[in-house]
N, CA, C and O atoms as a printed pandas DataFrame, in Angstrom:
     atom_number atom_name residue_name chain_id  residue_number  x_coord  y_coord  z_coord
0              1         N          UNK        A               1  -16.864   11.268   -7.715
1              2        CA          UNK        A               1  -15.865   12.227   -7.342
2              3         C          UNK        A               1  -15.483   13.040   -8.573
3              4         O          UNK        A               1  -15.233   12.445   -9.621
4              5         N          UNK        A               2  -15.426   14.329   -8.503
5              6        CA          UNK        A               2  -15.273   14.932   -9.422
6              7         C          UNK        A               2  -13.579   14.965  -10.091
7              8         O          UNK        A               2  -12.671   14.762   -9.285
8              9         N          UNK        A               3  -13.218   15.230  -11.591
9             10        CA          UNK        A               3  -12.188   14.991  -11.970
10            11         C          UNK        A               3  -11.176   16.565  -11.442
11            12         O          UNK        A               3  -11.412   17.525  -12.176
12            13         N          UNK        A               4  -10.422   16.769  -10.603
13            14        CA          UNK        A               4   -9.523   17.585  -10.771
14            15         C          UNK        A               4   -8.968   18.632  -12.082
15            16         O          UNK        A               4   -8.450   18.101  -13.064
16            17         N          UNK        A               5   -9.099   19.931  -12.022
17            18        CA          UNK        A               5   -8.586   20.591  -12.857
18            19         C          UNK        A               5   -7.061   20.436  -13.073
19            20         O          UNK        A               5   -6.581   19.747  -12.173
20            21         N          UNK        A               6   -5.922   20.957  -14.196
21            22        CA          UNK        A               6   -4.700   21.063  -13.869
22            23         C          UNK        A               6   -3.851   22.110  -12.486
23            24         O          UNK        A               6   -2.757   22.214  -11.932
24            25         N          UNK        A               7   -4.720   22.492  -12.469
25            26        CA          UNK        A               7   -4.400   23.799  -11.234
26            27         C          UNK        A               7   -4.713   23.160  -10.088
27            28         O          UNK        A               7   -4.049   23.519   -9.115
28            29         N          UNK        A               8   -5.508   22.336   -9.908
29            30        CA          UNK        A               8   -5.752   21.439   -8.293
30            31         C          UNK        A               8   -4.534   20.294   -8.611
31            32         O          UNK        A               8   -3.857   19.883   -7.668
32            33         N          UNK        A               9   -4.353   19.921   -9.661
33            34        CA          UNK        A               9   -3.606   18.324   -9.593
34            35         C          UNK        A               9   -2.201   19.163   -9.262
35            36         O          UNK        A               9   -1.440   18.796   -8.368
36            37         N          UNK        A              10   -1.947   20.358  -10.112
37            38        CA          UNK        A              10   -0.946   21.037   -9.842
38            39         C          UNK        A              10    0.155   21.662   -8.626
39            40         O          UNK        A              10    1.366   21.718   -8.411
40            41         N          UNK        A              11   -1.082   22.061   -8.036
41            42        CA          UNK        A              11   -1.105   22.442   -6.519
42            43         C          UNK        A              11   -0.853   21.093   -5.261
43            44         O          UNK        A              11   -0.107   21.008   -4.285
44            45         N          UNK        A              12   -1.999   20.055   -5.939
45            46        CA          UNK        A              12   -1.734   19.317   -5.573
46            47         C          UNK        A              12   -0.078   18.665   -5.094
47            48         O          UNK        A              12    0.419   18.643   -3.968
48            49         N          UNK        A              13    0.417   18.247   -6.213
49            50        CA          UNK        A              13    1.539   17.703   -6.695
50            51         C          UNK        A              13    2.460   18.719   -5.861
51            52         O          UNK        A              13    3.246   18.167   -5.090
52            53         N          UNK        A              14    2.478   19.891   -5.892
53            54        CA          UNK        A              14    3.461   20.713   -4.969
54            55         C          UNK        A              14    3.353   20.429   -3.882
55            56         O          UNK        A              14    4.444   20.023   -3.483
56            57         N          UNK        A              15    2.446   20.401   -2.944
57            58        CA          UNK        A              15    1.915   20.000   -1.445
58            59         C          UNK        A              15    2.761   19.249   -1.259
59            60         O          UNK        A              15    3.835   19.521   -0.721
60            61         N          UNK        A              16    2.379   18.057   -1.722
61            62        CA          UNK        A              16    2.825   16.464   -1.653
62            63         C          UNK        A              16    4.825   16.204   -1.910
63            64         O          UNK        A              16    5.605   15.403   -1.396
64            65         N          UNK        A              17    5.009   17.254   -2.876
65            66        CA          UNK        A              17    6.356   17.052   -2.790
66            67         C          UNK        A              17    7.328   17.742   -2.180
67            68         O          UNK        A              17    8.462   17.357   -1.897
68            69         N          UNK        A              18    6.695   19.055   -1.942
69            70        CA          UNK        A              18    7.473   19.789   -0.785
70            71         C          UNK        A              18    7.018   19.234    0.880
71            72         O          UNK        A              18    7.523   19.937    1.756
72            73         N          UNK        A              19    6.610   18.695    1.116
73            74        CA          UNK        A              19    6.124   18.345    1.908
74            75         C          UNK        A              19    6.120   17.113    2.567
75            76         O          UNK        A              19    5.809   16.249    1.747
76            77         N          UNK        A              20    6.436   16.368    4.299
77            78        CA          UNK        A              20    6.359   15.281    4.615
78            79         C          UNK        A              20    5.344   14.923    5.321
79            80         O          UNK        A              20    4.969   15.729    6.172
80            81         N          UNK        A              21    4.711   13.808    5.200
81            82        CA          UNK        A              21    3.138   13.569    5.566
82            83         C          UNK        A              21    3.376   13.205    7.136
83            84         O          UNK        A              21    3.954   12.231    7.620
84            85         N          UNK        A              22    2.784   14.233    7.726
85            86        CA          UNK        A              22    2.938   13.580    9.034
86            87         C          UNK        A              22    1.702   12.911    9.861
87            88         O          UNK        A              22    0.555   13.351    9.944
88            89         N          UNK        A              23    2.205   11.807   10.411
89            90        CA          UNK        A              23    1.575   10.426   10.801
90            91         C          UNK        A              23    2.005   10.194   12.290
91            92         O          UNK        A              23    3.059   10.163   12.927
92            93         N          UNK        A              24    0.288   10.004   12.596
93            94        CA          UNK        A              24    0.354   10.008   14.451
94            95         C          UNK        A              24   -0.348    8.777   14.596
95            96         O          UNK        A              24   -1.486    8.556   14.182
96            97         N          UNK        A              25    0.538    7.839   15.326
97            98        CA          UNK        A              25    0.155    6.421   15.740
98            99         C          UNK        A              25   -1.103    6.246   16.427
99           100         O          UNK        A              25   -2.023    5.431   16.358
100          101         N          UNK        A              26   -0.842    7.289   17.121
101          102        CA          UNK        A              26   -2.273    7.209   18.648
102          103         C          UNK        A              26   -3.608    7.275   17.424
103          104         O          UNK        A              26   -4.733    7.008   17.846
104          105         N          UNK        A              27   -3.463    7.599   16.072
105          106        CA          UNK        A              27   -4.924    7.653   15.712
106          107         C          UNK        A              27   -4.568    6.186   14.960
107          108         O          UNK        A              27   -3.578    5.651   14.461
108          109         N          UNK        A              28   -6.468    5.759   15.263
109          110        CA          UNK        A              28   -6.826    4.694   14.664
110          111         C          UNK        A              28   -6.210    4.098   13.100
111          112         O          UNK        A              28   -6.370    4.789   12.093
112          113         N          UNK        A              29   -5.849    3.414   13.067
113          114        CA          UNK        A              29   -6.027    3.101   11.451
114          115         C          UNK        A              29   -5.591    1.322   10.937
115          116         O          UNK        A              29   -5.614    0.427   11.783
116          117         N          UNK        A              30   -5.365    1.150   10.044
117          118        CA          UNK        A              30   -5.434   -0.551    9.724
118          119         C          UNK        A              30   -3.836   -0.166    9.537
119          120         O          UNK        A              30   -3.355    0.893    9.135
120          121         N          UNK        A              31   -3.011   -1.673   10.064
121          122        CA          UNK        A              31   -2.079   -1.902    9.994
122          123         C          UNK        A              31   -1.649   -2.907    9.241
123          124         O          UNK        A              31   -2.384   -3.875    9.051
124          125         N          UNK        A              32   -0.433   -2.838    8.711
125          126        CA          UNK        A              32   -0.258   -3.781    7.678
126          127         C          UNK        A              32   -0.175   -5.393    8.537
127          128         O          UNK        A              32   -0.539   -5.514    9.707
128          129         N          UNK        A              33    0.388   -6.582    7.670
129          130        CA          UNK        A              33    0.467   -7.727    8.271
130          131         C          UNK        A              33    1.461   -7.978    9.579
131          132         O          UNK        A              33    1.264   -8.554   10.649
132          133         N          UNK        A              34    2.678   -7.255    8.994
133          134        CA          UNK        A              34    3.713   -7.312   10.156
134          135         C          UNK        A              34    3.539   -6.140   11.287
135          136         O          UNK        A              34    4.304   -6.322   12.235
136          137         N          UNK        A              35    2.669   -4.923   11.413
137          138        CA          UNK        A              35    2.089   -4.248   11.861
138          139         C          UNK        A              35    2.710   -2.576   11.795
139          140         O          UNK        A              35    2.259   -1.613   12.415
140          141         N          UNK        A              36    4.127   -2.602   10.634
141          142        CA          UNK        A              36    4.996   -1.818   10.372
142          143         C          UNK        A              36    4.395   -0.613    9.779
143          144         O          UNK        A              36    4.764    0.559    9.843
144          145         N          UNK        A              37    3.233   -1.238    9.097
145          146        CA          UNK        A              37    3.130    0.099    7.807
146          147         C          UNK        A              37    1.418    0.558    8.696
147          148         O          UNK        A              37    0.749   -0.301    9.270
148          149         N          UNK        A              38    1.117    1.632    8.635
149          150        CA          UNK        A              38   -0.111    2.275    9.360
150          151         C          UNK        A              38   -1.042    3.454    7.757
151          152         O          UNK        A              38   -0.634    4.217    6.881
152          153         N          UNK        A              39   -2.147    3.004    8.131
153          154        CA          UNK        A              39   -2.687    3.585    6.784
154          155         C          UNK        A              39   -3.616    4.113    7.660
155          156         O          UNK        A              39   -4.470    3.435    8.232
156          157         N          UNK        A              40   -3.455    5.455    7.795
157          158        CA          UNK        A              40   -4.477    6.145    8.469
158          159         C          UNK        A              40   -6.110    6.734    7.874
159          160         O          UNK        A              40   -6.345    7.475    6.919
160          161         N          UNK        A              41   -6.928    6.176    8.707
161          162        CA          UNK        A              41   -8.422    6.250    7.808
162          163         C          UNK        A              41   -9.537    6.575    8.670
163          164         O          UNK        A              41   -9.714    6.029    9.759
164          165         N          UNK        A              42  -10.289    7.467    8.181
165          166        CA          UNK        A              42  -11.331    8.179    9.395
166          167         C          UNK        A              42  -11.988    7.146   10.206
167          168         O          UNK        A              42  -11.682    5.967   10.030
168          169         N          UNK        A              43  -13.043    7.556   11.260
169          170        CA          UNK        A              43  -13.286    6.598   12.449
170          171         C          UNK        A              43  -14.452    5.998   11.444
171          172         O          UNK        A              43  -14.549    4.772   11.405
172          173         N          UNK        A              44  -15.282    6.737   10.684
173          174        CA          UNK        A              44  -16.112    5.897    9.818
174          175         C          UNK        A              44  -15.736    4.695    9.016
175          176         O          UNK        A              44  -16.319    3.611    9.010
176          177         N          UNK        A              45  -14.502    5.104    8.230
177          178        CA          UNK        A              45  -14.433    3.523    7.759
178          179         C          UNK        A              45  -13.682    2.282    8.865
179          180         O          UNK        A              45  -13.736    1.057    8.755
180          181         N          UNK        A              46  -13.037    3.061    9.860
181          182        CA          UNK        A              46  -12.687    1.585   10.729
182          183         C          UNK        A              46  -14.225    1.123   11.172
183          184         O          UNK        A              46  -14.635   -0.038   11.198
184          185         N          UNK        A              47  -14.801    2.050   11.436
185          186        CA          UNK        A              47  -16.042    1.215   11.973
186          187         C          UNK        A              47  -16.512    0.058   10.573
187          188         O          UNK        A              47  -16.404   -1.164   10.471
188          189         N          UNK        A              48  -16.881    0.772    9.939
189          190        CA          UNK        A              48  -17.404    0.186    8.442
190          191         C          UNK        A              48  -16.377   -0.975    8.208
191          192         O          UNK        A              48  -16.969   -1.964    7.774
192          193         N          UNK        A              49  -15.080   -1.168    8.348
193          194        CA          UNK        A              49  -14.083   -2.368    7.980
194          195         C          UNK        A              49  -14.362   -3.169    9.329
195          196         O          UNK        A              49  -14.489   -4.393    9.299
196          197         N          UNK        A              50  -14.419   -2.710   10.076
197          198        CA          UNK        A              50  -14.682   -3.804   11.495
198          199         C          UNK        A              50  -15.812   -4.516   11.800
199          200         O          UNK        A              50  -15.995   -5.588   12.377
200          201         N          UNK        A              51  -16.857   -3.338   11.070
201          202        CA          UNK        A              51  -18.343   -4.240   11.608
202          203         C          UNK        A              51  -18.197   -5.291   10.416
203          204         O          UNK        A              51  -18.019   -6.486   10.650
204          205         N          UNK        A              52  -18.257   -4.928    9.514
205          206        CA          UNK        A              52  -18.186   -5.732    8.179
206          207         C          UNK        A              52  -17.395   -7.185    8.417
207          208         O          UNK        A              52  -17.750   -8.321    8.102
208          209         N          UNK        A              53  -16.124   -6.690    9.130
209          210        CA          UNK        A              53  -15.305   -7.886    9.301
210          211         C          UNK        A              53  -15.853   -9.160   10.172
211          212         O          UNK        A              53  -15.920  -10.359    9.902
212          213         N          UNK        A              54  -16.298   -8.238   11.580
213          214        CA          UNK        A              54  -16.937   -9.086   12.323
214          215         C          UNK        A              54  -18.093   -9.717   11.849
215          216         O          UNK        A              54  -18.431  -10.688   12.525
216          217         N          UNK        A              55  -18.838   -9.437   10.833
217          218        CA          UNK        A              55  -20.171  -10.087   10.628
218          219         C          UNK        A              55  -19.758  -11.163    9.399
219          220         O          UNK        A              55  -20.455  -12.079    8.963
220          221         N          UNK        A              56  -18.404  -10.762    8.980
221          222        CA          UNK        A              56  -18.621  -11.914    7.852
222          223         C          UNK        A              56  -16.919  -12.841    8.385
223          224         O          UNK        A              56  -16.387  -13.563    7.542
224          225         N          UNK        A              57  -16.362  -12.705    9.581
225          226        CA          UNK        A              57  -15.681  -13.580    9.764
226          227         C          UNK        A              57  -14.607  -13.125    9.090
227          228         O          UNK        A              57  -13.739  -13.995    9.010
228          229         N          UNK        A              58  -14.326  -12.119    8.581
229          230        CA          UNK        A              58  -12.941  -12.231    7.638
230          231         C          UNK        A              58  -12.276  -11.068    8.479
231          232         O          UNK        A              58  -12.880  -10.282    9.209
232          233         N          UNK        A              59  -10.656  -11.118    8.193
233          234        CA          UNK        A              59   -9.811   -9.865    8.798
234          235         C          UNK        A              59  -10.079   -8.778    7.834
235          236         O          UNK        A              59  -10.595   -8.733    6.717
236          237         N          UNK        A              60   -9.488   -7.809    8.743
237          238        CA          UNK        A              60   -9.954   -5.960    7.929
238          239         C          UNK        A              60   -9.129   -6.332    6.224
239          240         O          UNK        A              60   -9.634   -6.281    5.102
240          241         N          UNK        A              61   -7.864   -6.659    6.602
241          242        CA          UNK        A              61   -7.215   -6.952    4.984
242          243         C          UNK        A              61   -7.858   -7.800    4.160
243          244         O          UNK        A              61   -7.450   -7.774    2.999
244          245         N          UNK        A              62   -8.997   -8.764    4.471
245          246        CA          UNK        A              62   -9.130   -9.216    3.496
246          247         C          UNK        A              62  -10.827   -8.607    2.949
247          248         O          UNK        A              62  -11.504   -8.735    1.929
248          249         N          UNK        A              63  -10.994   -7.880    4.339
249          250        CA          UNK        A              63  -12.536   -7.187    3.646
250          251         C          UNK        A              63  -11.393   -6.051    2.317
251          252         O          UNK        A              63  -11.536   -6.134    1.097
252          253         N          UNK        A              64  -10.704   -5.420    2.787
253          254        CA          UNK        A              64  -10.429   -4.162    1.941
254          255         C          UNK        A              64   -9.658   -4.543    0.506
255          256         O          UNK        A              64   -9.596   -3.780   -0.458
256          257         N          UNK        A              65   -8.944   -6.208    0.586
257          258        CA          UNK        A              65   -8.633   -6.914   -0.225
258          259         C          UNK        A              65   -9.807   -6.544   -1.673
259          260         O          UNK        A              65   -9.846   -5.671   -2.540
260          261         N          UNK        A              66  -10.767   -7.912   -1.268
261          262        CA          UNK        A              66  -12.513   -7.774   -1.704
262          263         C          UNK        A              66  -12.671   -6.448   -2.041
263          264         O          UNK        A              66  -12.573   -6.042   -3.199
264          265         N          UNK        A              67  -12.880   -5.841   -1.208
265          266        CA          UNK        A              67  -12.910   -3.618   -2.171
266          267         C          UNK        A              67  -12.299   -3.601   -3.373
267          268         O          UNK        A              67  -12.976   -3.469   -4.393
268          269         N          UNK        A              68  -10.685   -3.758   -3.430
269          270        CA          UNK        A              68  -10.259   -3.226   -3.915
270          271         C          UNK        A              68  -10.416   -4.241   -5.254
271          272         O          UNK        A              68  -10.694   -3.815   -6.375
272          273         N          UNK        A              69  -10.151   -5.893   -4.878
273          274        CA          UNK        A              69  -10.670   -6.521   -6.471
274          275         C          UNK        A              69  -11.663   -6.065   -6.653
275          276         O          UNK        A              69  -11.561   -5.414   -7.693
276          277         N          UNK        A              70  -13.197   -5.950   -6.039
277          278        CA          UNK        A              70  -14.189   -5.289   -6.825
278          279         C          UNK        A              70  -14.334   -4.049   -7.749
279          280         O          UNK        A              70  -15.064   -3.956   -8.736
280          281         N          UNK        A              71  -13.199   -2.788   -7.054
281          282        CA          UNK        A              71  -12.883   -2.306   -7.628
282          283         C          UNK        A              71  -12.419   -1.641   -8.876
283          284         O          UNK        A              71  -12.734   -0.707   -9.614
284          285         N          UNK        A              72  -11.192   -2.910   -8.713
285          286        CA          UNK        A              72  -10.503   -3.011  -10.508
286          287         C          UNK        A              72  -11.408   -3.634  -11.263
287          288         O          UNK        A              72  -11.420   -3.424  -12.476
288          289         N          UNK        A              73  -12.196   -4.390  -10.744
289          290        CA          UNK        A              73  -12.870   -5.382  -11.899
290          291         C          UNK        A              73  -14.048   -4.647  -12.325
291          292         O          UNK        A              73  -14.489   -4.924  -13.441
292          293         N          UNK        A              74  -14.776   -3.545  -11.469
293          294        CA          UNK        A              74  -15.972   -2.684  -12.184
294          295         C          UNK        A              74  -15.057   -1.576  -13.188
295          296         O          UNK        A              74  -15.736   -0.940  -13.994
296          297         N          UNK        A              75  -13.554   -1.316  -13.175
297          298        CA          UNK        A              75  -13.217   -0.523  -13.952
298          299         C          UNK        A              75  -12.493   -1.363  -15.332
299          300         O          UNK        A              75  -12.239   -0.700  -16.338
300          301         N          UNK        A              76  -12.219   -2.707  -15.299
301          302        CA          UNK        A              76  -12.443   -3.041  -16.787
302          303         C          UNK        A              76  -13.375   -2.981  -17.766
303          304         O          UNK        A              76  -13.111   -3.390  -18.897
């Protein structure tokens, strides 16, 4: 992924703070444990977190868990 100029992070940063993210239940997405918090994510990765899940037995949180330690640990 390419690094952002100051003028995109810039722009960016305005969007985001003038602005409230609006969030529609009816679309797919992974829910937290108590089912409160909704992280909305294209139909590709639910598929990709679900098949994954189903083939290795684990819930979507703990496949995306696994992501995300792999994650930090390729960036030490």
């Amino acid at each position: 992924m390419p690094i952002m100029t100051e003028e995109e992070a810039d722009a960016l940063d305005e969007l985001l703070t003038k602005t409230t993210p609006k969030i529609n239940p009816a679309i797919k997405g992974i829910t937290g444990q108590k089912g409160f918090k909704m992280i909305p994510v294209d139909n590709f990765s639910v598929e990709y977190i679900t098949s994954k899940a189903l083939a290795t037995r684990q819930t979507p949180e703990e496949i995306i868990h696994e992501m995300i330690t792999r994650e930090l640990a390729a960036a030490v």
